[in-house]
DRENDO-772447 format. One record per residue: x, y, z of N, C-alpha, C, O in turn. Coordinates in steps of 0.001 Angstrom, whole numbers, padded with zeros to 6 digits, always signed. Example, Ala and Ser with C-alpha at 12.3 -4.5 7.8 and 13.67 -1.06 7.14 Angstrom:
<nodes>
+013190-005690+007800+012300-004500+007800+013200-003300+007800+014236-003319+008465
+012850-002250+007080+013670-001060+007140+012900+000030+007870+013409+001138+008039
</nodes>
This chain:
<nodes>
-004994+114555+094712-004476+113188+094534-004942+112319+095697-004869+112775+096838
-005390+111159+095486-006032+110308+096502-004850+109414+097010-003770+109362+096422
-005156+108680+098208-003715+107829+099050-003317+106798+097735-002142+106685+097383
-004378+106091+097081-003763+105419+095954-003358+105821+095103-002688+105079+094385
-003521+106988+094795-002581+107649+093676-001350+107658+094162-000526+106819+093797
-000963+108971+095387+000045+109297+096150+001055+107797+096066+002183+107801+095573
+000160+106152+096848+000990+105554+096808+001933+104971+095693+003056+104498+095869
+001073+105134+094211+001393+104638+093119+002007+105565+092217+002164+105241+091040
+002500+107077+092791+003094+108045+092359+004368+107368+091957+004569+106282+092502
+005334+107830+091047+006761+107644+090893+007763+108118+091967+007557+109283+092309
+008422+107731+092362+009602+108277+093393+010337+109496+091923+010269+109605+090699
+010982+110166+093086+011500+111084+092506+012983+110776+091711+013640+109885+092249
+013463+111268+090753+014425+111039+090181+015850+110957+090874+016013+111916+091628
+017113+109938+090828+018006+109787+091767+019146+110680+091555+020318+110356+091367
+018395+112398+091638+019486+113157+091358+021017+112985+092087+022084+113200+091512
+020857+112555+093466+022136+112537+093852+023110+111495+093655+024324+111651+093787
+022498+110369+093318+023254+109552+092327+023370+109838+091128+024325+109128+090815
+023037+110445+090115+023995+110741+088814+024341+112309+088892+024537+112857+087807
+024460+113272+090323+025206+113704+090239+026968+113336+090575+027957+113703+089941
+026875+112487+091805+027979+111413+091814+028511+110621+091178+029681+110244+091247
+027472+110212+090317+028440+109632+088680+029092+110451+088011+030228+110227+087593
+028294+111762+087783+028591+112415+086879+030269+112760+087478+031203+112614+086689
+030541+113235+088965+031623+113648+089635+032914+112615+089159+033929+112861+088508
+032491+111550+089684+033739+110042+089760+034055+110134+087268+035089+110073+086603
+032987+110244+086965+033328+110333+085185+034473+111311+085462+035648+110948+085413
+034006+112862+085823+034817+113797+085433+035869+113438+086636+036664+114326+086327
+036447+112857+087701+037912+112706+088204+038280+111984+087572+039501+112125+087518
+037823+110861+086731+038466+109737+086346+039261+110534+085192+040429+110285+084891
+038185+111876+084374+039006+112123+083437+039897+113062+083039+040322+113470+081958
+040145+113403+084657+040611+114709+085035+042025+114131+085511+043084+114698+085242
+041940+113013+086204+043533+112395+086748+043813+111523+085266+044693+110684+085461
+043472+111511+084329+044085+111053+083133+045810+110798+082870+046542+109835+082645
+045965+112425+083065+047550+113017+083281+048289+112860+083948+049493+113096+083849
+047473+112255+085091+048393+113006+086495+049831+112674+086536+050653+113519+086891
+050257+111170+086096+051616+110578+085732+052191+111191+084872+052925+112156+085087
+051985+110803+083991+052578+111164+082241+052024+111864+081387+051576+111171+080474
+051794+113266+081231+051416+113675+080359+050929+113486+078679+050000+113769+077922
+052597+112626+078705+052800+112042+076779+051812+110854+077196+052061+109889+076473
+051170+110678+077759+050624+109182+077911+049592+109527+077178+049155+110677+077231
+048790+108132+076005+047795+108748+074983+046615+108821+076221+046359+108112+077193
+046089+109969+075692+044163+109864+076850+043922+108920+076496+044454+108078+077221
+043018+108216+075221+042416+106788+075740+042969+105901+076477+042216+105117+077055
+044249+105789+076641+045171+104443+077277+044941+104925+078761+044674+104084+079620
+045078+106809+079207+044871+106617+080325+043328+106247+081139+043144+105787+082267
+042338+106650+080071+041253+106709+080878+040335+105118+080500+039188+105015+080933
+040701+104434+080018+040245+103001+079149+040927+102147+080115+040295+101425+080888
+042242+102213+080091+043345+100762+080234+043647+100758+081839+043388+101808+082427
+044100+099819+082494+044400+099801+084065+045617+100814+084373+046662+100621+083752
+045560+101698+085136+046752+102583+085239+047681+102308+085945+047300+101529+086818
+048763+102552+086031+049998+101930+086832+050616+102263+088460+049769+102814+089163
+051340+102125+088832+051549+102683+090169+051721+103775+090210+051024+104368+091033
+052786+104686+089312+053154+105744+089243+051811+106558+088792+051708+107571+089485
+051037+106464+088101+049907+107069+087891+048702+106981+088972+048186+108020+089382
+048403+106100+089282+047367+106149+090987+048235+106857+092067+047681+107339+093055
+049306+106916+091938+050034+107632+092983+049537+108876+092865+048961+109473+093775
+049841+109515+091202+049613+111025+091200+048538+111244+091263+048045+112266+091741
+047884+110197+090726+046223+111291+090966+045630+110893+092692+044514+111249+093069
+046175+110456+093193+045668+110561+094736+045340+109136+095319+044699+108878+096337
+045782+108499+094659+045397+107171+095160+046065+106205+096688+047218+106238+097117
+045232+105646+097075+045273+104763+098509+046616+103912+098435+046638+102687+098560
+047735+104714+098217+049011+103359+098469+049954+103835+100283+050525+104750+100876
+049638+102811+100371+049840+102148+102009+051215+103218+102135+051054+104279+102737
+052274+102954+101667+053596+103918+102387+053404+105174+102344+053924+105740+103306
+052819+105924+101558+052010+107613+101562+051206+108036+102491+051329+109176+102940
+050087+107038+103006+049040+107523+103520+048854+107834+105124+047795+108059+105711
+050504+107770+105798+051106+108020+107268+050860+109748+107115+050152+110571+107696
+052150+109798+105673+052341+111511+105288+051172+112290+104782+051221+113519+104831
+049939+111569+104214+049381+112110+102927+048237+111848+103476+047512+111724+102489
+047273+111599+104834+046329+110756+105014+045301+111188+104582+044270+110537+104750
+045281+112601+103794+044501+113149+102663+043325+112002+101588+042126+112072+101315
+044624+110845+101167+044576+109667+099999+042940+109113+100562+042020+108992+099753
+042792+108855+101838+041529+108137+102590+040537+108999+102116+039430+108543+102402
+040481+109992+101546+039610+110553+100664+039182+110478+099631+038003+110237+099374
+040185+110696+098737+040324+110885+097143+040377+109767+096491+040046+109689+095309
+040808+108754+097199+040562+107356+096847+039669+106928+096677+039650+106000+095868
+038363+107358+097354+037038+107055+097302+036283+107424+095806+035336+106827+095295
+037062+108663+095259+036524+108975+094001+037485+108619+092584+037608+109358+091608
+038059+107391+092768+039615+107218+091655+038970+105638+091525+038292+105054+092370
+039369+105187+090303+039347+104377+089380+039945+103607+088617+040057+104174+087531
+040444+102496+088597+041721+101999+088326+041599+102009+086330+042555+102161+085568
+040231+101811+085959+040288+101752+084791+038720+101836+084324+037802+101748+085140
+038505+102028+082825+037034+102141+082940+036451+101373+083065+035327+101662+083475
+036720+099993+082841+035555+099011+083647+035390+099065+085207+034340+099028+085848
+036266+099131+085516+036150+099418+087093+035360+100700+087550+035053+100859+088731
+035070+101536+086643+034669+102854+087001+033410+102700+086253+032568+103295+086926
+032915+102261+085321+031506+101770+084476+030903+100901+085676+029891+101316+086241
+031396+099916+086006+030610+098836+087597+030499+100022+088755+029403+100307+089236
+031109+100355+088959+030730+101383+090047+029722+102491+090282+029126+102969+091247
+029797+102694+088928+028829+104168+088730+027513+103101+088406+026639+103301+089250
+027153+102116+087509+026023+101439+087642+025632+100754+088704+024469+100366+088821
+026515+100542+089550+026190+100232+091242+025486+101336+092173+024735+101100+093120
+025924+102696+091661+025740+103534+092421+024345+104258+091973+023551+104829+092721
+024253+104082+090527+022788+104543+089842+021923+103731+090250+020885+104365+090440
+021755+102374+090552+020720+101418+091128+020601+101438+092574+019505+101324+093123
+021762+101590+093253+021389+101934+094528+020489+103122+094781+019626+103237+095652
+020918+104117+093704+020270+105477+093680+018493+105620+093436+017588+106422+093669
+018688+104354+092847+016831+104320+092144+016267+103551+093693+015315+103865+094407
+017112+102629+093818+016788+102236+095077+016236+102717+096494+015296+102219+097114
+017081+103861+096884+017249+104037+098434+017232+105348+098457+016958+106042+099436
+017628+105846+096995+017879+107901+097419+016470+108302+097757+016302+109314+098438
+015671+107751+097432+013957+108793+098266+013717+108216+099182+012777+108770+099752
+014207+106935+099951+014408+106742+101121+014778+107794+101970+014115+108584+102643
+016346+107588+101740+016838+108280+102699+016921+109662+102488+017084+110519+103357
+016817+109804+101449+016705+111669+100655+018407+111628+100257+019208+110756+100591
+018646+112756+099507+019604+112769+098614+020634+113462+099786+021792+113079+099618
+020572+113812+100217+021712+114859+101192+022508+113676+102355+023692+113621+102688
+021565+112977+102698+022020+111497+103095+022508+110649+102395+023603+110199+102733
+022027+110281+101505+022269+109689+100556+024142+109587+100359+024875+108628+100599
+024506+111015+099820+025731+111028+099517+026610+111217+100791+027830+111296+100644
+026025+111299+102106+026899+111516+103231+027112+110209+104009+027930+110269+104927
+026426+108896+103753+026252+108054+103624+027927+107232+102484+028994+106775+102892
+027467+107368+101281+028290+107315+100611+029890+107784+101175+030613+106822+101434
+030339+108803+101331+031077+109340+101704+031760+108817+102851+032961+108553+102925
+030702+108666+103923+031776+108215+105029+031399+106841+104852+032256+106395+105615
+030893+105985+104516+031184+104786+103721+032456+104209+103343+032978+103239+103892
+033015+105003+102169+033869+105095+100987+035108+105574+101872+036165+105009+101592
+035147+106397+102759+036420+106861+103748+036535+105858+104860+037645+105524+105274
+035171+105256+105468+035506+103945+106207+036174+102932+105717+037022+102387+106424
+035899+102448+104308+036589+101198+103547+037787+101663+103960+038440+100976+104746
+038253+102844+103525+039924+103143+103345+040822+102670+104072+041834+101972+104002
+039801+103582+105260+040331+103299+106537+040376+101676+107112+041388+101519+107796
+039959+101055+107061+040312+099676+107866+040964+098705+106486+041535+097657+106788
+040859+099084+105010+041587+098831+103974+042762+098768+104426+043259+097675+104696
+043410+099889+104589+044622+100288+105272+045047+099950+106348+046274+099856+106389
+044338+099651+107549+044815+098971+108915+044749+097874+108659+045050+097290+109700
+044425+096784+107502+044889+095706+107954+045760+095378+106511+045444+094320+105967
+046750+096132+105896+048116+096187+105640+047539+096026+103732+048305+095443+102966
+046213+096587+103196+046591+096214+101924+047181+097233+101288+047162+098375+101747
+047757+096916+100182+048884+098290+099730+048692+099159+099216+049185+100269+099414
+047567+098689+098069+047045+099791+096827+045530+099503+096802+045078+098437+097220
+044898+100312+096388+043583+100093+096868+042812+101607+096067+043185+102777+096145
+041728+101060+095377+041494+102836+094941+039934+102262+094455+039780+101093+094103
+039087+103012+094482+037720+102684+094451+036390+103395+095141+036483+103699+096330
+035229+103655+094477+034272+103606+095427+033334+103001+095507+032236+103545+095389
+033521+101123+095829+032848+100432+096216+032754+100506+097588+031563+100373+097870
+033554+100681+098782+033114+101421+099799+032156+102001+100173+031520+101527+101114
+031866+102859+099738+030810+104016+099413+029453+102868+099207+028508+102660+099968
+029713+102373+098150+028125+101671+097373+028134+100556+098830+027122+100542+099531
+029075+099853+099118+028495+099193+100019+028044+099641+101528+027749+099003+102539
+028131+101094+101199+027474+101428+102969+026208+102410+102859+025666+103098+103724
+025857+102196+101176+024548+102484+100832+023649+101396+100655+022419+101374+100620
+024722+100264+100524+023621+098899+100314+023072+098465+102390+021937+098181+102772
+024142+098561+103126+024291+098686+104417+022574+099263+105221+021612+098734+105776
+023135+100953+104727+022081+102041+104594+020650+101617+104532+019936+101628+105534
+020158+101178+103145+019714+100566+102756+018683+099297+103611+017462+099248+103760
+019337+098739+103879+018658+097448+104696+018055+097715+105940+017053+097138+106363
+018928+098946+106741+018639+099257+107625+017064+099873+107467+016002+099461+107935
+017320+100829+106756+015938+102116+106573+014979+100727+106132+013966+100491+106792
+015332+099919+105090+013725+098910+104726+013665+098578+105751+012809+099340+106202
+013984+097901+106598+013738+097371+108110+012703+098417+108797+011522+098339+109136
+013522+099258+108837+012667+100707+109721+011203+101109+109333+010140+101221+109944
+011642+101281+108001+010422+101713+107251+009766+100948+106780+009016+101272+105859
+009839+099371+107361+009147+098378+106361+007029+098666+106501+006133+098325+105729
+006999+099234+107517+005566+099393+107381+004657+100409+106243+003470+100298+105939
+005489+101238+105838+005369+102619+105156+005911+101773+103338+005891+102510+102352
+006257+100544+103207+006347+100230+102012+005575+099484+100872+004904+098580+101369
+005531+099509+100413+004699+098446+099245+005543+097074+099723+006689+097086+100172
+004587+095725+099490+004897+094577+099360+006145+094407+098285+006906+093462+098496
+006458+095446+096901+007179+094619+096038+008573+095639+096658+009677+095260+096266
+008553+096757+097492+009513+097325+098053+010100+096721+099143+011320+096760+099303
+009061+095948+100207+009695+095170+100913+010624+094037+100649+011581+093676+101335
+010132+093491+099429+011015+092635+098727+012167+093318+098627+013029+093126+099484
+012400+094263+097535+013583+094999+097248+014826+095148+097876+015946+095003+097387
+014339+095609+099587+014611+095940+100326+014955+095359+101324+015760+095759+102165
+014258+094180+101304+014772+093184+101992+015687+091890+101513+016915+091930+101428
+014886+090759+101223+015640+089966+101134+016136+090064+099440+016927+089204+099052
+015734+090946+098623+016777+091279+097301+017959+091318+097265+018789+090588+096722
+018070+092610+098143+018909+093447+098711+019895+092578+099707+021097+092847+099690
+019520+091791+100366+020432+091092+101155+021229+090192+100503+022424+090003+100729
+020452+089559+099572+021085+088695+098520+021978+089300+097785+023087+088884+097451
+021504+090226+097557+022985+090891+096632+023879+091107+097152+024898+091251+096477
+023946+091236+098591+024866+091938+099487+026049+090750+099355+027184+090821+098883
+025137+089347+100118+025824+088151+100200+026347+087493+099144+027163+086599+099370
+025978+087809+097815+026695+087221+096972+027883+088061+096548+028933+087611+096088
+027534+089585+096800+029247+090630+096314+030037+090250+097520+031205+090634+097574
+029503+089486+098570+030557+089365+099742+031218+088492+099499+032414+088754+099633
+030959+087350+099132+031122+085712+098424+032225+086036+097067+033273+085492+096720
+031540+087028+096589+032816+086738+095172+033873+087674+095687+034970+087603+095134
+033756+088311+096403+034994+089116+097468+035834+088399+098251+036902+088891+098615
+035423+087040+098635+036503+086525+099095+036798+085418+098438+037475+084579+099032
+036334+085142+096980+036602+084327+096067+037861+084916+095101+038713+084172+094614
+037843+085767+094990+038641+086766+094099+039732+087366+094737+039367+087640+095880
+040685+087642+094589+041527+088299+095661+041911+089347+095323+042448+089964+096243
+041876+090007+094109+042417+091334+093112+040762+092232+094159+040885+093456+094137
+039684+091836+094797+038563+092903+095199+039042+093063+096473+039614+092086+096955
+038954+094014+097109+039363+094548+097914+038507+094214+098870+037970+095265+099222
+037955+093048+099672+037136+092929+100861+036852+093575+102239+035879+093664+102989
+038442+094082+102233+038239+094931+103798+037348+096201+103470+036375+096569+104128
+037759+096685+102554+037117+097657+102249+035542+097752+101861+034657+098599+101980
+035627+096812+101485+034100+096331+101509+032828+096135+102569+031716+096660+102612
+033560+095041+103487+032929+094927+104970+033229+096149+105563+032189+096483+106131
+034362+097280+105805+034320+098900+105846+033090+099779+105835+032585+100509+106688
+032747+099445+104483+032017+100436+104241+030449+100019+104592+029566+100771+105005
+030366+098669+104320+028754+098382+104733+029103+098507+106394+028286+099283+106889
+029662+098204+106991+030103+098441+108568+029015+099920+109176+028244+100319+110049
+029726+100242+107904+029662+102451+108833+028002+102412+108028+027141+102841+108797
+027472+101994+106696+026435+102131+106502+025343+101224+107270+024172+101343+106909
+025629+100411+108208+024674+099746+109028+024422+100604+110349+023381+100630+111004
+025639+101320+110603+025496+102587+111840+024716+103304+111355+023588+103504+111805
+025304+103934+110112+024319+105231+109614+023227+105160+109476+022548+106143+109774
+022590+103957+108960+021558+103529+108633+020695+103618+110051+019580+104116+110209
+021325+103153+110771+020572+103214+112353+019583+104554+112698+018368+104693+112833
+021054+105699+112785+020934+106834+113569+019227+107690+112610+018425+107204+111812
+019316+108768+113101+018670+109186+113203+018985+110642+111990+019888+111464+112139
+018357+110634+111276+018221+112352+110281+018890+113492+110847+018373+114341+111573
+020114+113441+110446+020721+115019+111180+021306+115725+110255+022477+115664+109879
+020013+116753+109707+021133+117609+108348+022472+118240+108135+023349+118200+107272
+022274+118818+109238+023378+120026+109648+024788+118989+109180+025659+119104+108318
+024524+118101+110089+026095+116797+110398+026288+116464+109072+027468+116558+108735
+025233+115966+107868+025553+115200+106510+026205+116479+105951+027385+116592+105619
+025321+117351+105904+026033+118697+105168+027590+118842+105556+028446+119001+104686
+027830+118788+106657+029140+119066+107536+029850+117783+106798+030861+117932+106111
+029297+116656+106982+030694+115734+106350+030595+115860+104842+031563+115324+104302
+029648+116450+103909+029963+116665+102570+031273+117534+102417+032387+117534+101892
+030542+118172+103103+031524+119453+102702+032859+119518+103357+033586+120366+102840
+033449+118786+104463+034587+118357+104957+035221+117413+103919+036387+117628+103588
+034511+116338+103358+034878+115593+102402+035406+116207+101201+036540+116002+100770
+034533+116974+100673+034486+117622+099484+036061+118611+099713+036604+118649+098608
+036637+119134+100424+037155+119832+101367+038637+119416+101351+039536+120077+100831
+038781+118240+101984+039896+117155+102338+040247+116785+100358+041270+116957+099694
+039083+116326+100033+039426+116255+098711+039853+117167+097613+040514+116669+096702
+039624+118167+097585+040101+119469+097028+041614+119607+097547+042526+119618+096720
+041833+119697+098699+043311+120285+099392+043757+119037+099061+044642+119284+098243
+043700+117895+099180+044256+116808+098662+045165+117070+097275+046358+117336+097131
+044140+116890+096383+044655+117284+094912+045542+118326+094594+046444+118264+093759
+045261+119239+095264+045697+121029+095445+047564+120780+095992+048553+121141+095355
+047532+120044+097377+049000+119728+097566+049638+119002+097003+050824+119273+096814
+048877+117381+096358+049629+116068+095896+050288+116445+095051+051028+115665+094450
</nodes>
């Protein structure tokens, strides 16, 4: 294969983004129950769920999360309803086409992760009550993201630099804009998560550490569910 081939090769497929879709589908349809059993499945996994139901399946409500600080996890993968969970996962598949052969897939989702646990976290310190989502996450891959095109802007195609740059920024600034236009979106959590993905984005490739916070994540989230 010659450098113009190589350059005009396809990027590789964004396995670690629709394996993360595939994950957030199956919690969404796994905490179905978690409230009410008699509750019909479509109503739970279609319609906005109620307090008592984000409670059980693990969700970010402010008076729990002193006792339970588990929730700064599991919250990251919960869904208030399926539109909310359809925008997310197509946020997270385009970021995925985007940035996962950037940064490679093992980053990718460790990225995500402490992203999605950063939102929580300053979600929560500055007093909002209920909160459940992983736009967190997507925004500290969009974060991620800007950083590495920056870095790597020499190593890109002209229509990637675009992408990557001022596309990408634009999108950023306009989900920031209707975030503080809207008040039902959760903004702290938002500026959260692109926060920790502008660090991450910085540092430097360290497998061992992404592996380590998957699997701490993955971890926290399991024992989460396991005690709640």
């Amino acid at each position: 294969m010659t450098a113009e081939e190589a350059d005009e090769a396809e990027p590789p497929p964004p396995v670690a983004a629709w394996l993360l879709s595939a994950v957030l589908v199956a919690v969404h349809l796994a905490s179905a129950r978690a409230a009410d059993p008699s509750l019909p499945l479509w109503r739970a996994v279609l319609l906005p769920r109620g307090l008592a139901h984000r409670i059980g399946a693990g969700g970010q409500y402010a008076p729990l999360v002193p006792e339970a600080p588990w929730r700064l996890c599991t919250t990251v993968l919960l869904h208030v309803d399926a539109l909310h969970l359809a925008l997310n996962v197509a946020a997270l598949l385009a970021l995925g086409s985007l940035a996962e052969a950037r940064l490679g897939s093992r980053r990718w989702l460790a990225v995500f992760a402490v992203g999605g646990v950063a939102g929580a976290v300053v979600s929560h310190l500055v007093g909002v009550r209920l909160s459940d989502g992983a736009s967190g996450g997507a925004f500290a891959l969009v974060g991620a993201a800007l950083v590495i095109g920056r870095k790597q802007r020499h190593a890109l195609s002209p229509e990637e630099r675009t992408v990557l740059g001022p596309v990408l920024a634009a999108f950023l600034a306009l989900n920031l804009l209707l975030g503080l236009a809207l008040p039902q979106i959760n903004s702290a959590a938002h500026l959260g998560g692109l926060g920790a993905g502008l660090v991450l984005g910085a540092l430097p490739e360290l497998p061992a550490a992404e592996a380590l916070v998957l699997a701490a994540f993955a971890a926290v989230c399991a024992w989460g569910w396991l005690v709640g």
